[in-house]
C-alpha positions in Angstrom: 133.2 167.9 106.4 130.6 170.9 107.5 130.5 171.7 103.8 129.4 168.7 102.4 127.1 167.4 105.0 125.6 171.1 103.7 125.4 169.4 100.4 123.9 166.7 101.4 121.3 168.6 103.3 120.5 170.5 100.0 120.0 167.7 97.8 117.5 165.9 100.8 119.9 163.5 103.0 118.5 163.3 105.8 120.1 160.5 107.4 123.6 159.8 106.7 126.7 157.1 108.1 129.8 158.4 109.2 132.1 155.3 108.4 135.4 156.2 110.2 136.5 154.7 112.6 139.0 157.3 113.5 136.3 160.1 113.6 136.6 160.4 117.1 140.6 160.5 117.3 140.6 164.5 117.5 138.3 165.2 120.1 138.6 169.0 119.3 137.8 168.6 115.6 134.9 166.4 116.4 133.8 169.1 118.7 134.2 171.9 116.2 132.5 169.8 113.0 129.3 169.4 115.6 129.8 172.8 116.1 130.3 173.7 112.5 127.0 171.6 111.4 124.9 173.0 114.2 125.9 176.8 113.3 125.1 176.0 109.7 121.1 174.5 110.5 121.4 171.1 109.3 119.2 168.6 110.4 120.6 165.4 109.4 120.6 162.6 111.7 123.8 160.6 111.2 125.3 157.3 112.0 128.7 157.1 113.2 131.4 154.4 114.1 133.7 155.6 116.5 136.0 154.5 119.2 134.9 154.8 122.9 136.1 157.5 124.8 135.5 158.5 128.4 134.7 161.9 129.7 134.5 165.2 127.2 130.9 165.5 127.7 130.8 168.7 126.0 132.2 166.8 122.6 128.9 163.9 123.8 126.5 167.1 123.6 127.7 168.7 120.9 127.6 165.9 118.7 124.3 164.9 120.0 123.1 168.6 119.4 124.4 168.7 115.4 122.5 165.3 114.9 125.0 162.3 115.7 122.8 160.7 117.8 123.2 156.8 116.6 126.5 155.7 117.4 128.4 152.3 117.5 131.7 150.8 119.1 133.0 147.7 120.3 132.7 146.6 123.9 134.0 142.7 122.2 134.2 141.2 125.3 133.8 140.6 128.8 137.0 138.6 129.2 139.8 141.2 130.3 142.4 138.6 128.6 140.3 138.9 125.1 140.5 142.2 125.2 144.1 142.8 125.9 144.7 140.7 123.0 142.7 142.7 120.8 144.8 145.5 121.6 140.9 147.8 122.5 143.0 150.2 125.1 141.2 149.1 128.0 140.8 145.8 129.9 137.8 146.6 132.7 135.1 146.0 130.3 132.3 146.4 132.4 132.8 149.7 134.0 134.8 151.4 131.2 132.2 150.7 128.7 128.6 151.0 130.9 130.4 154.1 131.7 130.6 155.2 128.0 127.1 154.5 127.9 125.7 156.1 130.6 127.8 159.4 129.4 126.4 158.9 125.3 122.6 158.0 127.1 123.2 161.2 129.2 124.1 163.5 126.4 121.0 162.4 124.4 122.0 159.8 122.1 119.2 158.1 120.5 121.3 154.5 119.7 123.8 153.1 121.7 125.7 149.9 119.6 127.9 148.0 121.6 129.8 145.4 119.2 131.2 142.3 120.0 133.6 139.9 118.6 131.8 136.7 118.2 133.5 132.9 118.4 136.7 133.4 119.0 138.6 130.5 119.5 140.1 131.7 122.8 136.7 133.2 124.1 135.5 130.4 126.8 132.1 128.8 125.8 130.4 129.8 128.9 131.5 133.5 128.3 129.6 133.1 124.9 126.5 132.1 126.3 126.5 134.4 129.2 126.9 137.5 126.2 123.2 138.6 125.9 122.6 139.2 130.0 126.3 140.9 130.3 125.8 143.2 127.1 122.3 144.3 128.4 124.0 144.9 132.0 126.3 147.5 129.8 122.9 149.4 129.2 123.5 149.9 125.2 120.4 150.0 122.9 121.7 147.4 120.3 124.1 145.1 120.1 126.2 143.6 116.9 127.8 140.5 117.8 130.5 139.6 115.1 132.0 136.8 113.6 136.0 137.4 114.3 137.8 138.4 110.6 140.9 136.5 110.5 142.3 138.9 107.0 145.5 138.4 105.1 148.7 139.7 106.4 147.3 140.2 109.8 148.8 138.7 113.1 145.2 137.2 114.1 145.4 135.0 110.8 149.0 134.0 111.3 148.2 132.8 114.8 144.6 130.7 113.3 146.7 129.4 110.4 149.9 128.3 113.2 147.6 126.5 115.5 145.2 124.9 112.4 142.3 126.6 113.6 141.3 128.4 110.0 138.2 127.1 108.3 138.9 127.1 104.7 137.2 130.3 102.8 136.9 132.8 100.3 136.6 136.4 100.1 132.9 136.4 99.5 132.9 135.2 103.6 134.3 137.8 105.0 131.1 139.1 106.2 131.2 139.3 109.8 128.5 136.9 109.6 130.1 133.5 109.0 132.5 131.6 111.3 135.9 131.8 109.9 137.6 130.3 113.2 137.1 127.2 114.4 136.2 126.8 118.5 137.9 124.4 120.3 134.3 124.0 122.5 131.3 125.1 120.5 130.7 123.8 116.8 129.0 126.1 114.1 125.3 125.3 115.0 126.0 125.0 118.6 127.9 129.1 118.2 124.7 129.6 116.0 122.5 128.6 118.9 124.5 131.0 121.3 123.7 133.8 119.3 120.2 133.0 119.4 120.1 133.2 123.2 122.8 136.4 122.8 119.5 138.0 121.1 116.9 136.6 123.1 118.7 137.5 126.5 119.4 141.1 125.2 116.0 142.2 124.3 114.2 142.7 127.7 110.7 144.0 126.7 112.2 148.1 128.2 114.9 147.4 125.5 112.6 146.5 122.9 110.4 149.7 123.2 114.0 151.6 123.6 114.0 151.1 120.0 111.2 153.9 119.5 114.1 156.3 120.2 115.1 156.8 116.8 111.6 156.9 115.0 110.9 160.1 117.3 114.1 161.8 116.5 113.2 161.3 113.1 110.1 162.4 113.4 110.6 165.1 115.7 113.8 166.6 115.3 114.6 165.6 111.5 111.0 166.6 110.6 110.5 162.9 108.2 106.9 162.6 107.9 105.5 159.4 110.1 104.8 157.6 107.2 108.3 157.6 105.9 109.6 157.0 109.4 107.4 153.7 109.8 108.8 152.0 106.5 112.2 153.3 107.6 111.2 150.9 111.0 109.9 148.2 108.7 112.7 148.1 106.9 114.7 147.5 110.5 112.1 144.9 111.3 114.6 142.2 110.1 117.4 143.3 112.8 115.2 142.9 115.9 116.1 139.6 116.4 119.3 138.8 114.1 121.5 140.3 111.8 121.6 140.4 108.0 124.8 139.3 107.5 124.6 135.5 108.1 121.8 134.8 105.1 119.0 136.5 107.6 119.7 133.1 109.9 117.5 134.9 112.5 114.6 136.0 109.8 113.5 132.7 108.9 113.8 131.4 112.8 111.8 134.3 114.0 108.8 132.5 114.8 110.0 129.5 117.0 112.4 133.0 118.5 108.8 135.0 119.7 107.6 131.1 121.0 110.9 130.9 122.8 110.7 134.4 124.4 107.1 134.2 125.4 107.9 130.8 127.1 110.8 130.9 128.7 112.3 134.5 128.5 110.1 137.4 128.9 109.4 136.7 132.6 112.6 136.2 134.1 114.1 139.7 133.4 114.4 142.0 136.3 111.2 144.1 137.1 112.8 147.5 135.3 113.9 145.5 132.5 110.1 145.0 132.1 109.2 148.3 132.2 108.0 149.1 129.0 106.8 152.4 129.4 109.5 154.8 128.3 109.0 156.5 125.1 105.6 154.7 124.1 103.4 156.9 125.4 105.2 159.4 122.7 105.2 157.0 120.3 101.6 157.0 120.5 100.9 160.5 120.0 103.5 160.0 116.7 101.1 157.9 115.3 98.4 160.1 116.0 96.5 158.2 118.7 96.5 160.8 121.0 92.0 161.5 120.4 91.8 157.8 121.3 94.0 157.7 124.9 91.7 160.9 125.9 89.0 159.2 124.9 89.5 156.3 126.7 89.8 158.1 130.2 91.0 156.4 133.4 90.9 152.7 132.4 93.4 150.0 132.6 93.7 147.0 130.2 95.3 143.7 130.9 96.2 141.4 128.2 97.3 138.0 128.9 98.9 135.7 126.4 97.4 131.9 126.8 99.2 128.6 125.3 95.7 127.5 124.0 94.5 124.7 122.3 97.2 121.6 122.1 98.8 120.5 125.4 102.2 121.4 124.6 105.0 120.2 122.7 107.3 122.0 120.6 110.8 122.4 119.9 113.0 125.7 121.6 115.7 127.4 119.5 118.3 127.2 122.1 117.9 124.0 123.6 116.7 122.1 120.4 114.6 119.5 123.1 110.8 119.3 122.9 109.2 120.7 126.4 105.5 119.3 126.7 103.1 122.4 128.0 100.0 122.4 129.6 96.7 123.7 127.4 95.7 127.1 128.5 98.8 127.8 130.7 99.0 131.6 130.7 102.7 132.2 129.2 102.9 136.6 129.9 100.4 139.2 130.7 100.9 143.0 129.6 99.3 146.1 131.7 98.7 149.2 130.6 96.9 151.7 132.3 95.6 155.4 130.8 95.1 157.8 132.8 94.4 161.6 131.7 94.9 161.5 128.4 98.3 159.3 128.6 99.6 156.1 128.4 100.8 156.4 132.3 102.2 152.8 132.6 102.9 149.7 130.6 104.5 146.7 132.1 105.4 143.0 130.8 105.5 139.6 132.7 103.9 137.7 135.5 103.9 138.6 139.3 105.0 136.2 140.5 106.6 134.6 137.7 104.2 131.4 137.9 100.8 133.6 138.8 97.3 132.6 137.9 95.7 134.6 134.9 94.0 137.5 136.2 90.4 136.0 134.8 90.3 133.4 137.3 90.2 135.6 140.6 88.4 138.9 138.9 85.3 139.7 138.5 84.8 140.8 135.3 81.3 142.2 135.3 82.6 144.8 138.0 85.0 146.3 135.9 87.5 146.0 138.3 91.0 144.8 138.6 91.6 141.6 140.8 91.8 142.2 144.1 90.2 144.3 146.7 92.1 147.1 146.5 92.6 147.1 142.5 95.5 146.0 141.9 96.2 144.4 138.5 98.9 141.8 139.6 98.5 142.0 143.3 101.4 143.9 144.8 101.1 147.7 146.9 101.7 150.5 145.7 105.6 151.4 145.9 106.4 148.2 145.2 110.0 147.8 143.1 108.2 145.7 140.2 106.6 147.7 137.4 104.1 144.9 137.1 102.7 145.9 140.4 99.9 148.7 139.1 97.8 149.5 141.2 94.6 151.3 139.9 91.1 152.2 141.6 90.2 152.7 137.7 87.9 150.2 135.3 90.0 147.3 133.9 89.3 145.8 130.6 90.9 142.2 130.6 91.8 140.4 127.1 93.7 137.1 126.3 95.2 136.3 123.2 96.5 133.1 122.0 100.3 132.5 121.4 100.1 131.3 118.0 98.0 134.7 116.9 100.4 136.7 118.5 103.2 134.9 116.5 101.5 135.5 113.4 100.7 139.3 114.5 104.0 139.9 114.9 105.7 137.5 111.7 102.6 137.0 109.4 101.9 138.6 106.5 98.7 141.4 106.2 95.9 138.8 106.0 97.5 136.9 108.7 97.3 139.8 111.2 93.8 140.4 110.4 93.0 136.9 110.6 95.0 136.9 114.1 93.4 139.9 115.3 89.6 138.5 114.3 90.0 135.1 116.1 91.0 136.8 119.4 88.4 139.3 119.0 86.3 136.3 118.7 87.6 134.4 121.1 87.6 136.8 124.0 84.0 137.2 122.9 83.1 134.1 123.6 84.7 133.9 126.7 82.9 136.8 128.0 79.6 135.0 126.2 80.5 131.8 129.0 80.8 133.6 131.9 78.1 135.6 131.3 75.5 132.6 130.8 
């Protein structure tokens, strides 16, 4: 194997999937391939499948150390009972795997995929729902949540077909993406709408800027020129919120999904989880912007993001009811403050959840946070939420709209300029008001 990852090396892979899941079944000849590919200089970051294992952190490093530092295996369930059935070696799911985690996160892993058998017909409907807030609990980087494969000659089909619980297929369905089993509690759309929420529960905002992990490895370790690594991410861009194997179901829901988690999501994870500060001051300096945070000084910005415009209305992903919403209700505010240089602190959500927008008790002509000690969101100093910044430095305050963000984040090239121009012009004219 050392000798033809060399190959690959020669003729330019730099990033290459390790597809066995028995790699890790010889801990010793995992250890001594790292080993091998270390000794031998290649820098290829690879992708592997493997099964879980506990302990042996000097295989973890030395894996990590010859470049396997994305790496995916199956939590499937937080039902002991589920688990036992599918035969996975272990039945404590929560400390067993978050274990495994915290060993892979500890020995430098860049991705951390937990897997998870998806719509069972003996998983309990309440389990399924639960899925995104106990799989981010585990403290993986990504999740895969998978449709169970009921495949000929196998016990699990036997056991569908006895109790009549097969949907009739082909073999162009066995995806991993398409329900093959039916649920005794949960219908396809209503499963569909589970694994919505899975997504939406998962991605706390200190999980979504997790994801900048990888690009830096690439970048800084592999030595793939930013460019390359940003189309690499913008090729990702579809699995942020779904996954490709069920007809990009998520892609074409992805805007009422950045509503939905704006609304009713982003503010109700706890205070770390909104920590998005990790890795994105680096991130910043990948992209080059490291002239423009010196140049900006000791300042801290706040950007709030306002349901503007119509009074509400609308329709969640999840739910499938129409909410009405007040005009101008501010939904989530993001702080980030500079401070030498560096991006010292970035946070996401309201404190408290149900706070007023920071333009209605600041002064905005001082330059001053709210408050009159300068604090951003109004909490001391040592407090245990990350939204609690608390800065004697100029603040810059911004709102942007919801439905501009939405098309920032989903729109195509003239859309984000179009989004970025009417909040430019907006929070001009705001400051225009107050000033007269």
């Amino acid at each position: 194997m050392v000798a033809e990852a060399r190959r690959l090396w020669q003729r330019g892979a730099r990033y290459v999937m390790v597809t066995d899941d028995h790699f890790s079944g010889d801990l010793d000849r995992c250890k001594a391939i790292a080993e091998g590919i270390t000794a031998a200089g290649i820098r290829i970051a690879f992708f592997g499948f493997l099964r879980p294992f506990l302990g042996r952190m000097d295989v973890k490093r030395a894996m990590v150390e010859a470049g396997f530092v994305m790496l995916s295996y199956g939590a499937e369930s937080p039902n002991p009972e589920q688990l036992r059935k599918y035969g996975k070696g272990f039945d404590d799911p929560v400390d067993f795997v978050r274990e495994v985690n915290r060993e892979w996160h500890a020995a430098g892993a860049r991705y951390i995929g937990n897997s998870f058998v998806f719509g069972d017909p003996d998983e309990r409907a309440a389990d399924l729902r639960a899925m995104g807030d106990y799989a981010r609990g585990l403290d993986p980087t990504y999740i895969e949540p998978l449709y169970s494969q009921p495949f000929p000659g196998t016990r699990y089909r036997e056991s569908l077909a006895q109790r009549g619980l097969l949907v009739p297929h082909g073999w162009d369905q066995f995806t991993e993406g398409r329900q093959l089993a039916r649920h005794p509690e949960l219908d396809e759309e209503a499963l569909r709408r589970a694994r919505v929420r899975l997504w939406l529960r998962f991605f706390s905002p200190r999980k979504i800027v997790g994801a900048f992990r990888v690009p830096l490895y690439l970048h800084q370790k592999i030595g793939i020129p930013v460019r390359t690594v940003l189309k690499y991410m913008k090729a990702c861009d579809y699995c942020m919120f779904g996954c490709i194997l069920e007809d990009k179901f998520y892609f074409h829901l992805r805007r009422q999904m950045v509503r939905e988690y704006l609304r009713e999501h982003i503010n109700t994870f706890e205070p770390h989880e909104r920590d998005m500060t990790p890795f994105t001051d680096e991130f910043l300096d990948m992209l080059g912007l490291g002239p423009v945070k010196r140049l900006l000084g000791e300042r801290t910005f706040v950007v709030e993001v306002v349901e503007a415009g119509r009074g509400g209305g609308g329709t969640t992903v999840v739910s499938g009811r129409s909410a009405s919403r007040p005009a101008g209700r501010v939904l989530t505010r993001f702080t980030a403050r500079f401070a030498g240089g560096r991006l010292v602190r970035l946070t996401a959500g309201l404190d408290p959840v149900s706070g007023p927008s920071v333009f209605s008790g600041a002064s905005e002509a001082s330059g001053r946070s709210p408050g009159a000690s300068g604090q951003v969101s109004g909490a001391g100093r040592g407090t245990a939420d990350p939204g609690a910044i608390v800065s004697e430095s100029p603040t810059t305050c911004f709102q942007v709209r919801l439905e501009d963000v939405v098309r920032l984040l989903c729109g195509r090239e003239g859309h984000k300029l179009a989004a970025v121009a009417r909040t430019a012009l907006f929070n001009l004219a705001r400051r225009l008001v107050s000033a007269g």
